[in-house]
C-alpha positions in Angstrom: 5.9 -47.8 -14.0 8.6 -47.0 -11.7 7.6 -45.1 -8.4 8.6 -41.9 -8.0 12.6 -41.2 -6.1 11.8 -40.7 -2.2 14.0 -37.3 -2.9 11.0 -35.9 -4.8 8.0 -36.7 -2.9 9.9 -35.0 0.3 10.7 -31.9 -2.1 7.3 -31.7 -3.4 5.9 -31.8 0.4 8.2 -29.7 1.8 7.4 -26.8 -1.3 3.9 -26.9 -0.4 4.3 -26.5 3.3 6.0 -23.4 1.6 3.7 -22.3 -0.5 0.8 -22.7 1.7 2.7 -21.2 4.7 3.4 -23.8 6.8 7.1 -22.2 6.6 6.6 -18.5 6.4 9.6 -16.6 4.3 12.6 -16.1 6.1 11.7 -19.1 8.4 14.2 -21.9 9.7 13.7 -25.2 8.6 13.9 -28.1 11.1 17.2 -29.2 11.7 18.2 -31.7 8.5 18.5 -35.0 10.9 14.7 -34.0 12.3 13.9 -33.4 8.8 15.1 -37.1 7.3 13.9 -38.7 10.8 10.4 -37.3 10.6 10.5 -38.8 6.5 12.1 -41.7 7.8 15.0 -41.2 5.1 18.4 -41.3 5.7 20.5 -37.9 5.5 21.6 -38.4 1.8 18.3 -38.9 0.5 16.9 -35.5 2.6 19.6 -33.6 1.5 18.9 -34.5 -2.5 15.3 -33.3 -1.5 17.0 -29.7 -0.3 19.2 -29.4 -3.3 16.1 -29.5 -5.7 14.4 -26.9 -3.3 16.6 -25.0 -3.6 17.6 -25.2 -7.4 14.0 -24.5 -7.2 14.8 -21.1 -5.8 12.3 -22.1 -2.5 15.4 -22.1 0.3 18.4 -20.9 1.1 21.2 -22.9 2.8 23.5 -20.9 5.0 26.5 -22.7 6.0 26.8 -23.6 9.7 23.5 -21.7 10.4 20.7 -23.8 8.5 18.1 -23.8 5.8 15.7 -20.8 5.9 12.7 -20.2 3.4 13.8 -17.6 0.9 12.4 -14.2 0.9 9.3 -13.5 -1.5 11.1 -11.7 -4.3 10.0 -8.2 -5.5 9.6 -7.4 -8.9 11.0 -4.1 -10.9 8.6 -3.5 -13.7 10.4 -1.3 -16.3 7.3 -0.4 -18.2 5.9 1.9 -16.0 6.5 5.7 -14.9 5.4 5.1 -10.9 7.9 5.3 -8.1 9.3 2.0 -7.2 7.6 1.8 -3.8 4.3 2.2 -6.2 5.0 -0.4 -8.1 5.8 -2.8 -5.4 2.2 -1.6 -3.3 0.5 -2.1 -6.3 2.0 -6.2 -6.5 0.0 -6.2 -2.9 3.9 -6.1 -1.1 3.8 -3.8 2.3 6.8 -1.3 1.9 8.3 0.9 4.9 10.2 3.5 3.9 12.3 5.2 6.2 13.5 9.1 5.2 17.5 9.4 5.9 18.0 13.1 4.3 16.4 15.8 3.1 17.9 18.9 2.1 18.1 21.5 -0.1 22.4 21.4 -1.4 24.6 21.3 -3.8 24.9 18.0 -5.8 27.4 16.5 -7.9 28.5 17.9 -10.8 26.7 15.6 -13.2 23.6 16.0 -11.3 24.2 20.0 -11.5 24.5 19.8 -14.7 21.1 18.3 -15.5 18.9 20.0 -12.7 21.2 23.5 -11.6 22.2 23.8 -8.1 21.1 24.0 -5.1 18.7 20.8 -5.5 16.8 18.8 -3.2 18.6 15.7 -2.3 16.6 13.2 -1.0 17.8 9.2 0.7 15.4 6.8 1.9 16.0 3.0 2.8 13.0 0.8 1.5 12.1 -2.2 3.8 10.7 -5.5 2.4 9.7 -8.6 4.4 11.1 -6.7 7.4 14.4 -6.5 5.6 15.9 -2.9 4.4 16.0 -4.1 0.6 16.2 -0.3 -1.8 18.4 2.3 -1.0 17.0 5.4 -2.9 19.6 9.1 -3.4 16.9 11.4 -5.4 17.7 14.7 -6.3 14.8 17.1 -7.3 15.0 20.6 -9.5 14.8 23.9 -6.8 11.6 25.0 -7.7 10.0 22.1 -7.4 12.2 20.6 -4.9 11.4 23.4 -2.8 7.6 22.9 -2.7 8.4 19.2 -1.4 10.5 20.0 2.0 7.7 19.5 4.3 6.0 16.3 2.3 6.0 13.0 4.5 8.0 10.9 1.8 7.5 8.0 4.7 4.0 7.8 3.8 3.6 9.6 0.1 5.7 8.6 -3.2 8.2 11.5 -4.6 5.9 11.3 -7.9 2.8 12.1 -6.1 4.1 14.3 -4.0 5.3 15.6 -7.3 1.8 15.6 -9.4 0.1 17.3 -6.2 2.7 19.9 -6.3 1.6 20.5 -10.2 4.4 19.0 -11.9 3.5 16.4 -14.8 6.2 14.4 -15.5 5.9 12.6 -19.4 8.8 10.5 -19.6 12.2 8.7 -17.7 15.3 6.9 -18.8 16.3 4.3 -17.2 19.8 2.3 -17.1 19.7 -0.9 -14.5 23.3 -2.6 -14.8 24.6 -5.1 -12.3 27.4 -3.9 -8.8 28.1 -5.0 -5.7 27.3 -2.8 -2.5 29.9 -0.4 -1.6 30.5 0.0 2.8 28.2 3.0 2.9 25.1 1.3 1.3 25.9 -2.0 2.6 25.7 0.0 6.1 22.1 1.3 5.6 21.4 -2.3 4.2 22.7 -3.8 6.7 24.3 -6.4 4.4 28.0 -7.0 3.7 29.6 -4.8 1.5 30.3 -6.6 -1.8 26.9 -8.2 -1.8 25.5 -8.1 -5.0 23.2 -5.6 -6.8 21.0 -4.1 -9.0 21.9 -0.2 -9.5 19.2 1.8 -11.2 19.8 5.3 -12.2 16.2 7.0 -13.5 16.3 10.6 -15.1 12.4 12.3 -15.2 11.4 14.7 -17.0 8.7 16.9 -17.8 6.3 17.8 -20.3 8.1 20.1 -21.7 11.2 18.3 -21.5 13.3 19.6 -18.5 14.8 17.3 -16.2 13.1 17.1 -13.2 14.5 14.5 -11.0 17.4 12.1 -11.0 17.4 8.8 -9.1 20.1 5.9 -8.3 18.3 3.2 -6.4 20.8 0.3 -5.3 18.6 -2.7 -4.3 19.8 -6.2 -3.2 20.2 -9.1 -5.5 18.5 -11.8 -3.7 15.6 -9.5 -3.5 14.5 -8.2 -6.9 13.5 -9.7 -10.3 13.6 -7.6 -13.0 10.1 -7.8 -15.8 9.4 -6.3 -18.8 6.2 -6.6 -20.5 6.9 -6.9 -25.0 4.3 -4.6 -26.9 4.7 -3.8 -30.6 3.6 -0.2 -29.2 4.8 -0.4 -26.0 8.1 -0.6 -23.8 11.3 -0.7 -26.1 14.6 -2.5 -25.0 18.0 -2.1 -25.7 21.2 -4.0 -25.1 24.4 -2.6 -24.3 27.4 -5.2 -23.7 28.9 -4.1 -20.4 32.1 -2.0 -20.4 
């Protein structure tokens, strides 16, 4: 039986000093000649151990700055109608939301369109692992929108704050497509423009049908997974080739 590569053992160590916290997310490795002198391997064989850690998805190499633990990846569940910041609590994830705008305006003509105007518009930044991850624009009919101006939307969800303010919301569409941050985003990200994103735009709606609120979330790449649970009875998907 032929022993297993030196590569792999060091790999399989290293990923549960990971897992197990030994290297917290978003923690430096040890420099890569500490790393092969504490195995007692020589450079090539540490950096083979690396390279499967991170096909692996466990690290992230970062030219001329090191080898960090990647961030714990949050994941988008398109089956249910919670807020996003819900969704992630309910995972057991700690989100800090921090509340940029709110104010009843104008919105864009295809917003107008769908809730009449003035609307409440409303921009938070969602933080993750200490990192600003989800930047949220929702826009909320007047008459509801104005029972929500005084709502702490740092501490309470928008579909909460919503359901306590008697609205019932029955349904949402959904489309999630694939960008890249544009310089106003990536500034409240504080990531380089042209990283890449997810961009979700979310239209609510009432039991009675009425649009209620729109949403476009833009949330960072290396941060999300997107999961969908398959039901006979449950959440449908379709697939649209990209324009």
């Amino acid at each position: 039986m032929n022993p297993e590569p030196r590569y792999r053992s060091i790999a399989a160590d290293l990923a549960e000093k990971i897992r197990t916290g030994h290297y917290a997310p978003g923690d430096a490795l040890p420099a890569q000649r500490d790393l092969s002198h504490s195995y007692g391997v020589t450079l090539m064989t540490l950096r083979q151990a690396l390279r499967h850690l991170s096909d692996e998805g466990l690290i992230v190499q970062q030219a001329g700055k090191g080898t960090y633990v990647s961030p714990p990846h949050l994941a988008y569940r398109l089956g249910s109608l919670r807020s996003l910041a819900d969704d992630l609590r309910e995972q057991g994830h700690e989100v800090r939301t921090t509340v940029l705008d709110r104010t009843l305006r104008r919105p864009p003509s295809a917003v107008a369109a769908q809730l009449g105007t003035p609307a409440l518009r409303l921009e938070r930044v969602r933080e993750f692992a200490g990192r600003p991850a989800v930047h949220q624009v929702s826009w909320v009919r007047k008459p509801f929108g104005s029972r929500l101006r005084t709502v702490d939307f740092a501490a309470e969800s928008l579909y909460a704050a919503l359901a306590d303010a008697g609205v019932s919301v029955a349904r949402a569409t959904e489309t999630i497509r694939p960008d890249v941050l544009d310089e106003t985003v990536a500034a409240h990200l504080r990531t380089p423009p042209g990283t890449p994103v997810f961009v979700s735009d979310r239209v609510t709606y009432s039991l009675d049908d009425t649009p209620v609120v729109t949403d476009r979330a833009v949330i960072l790449g290396d941060m999300m997974e997107i999961r969908a649970t398959r039901a006979a009875t449950g959440l449908s998907l379709t697939w649209t080739g990209a324009l």
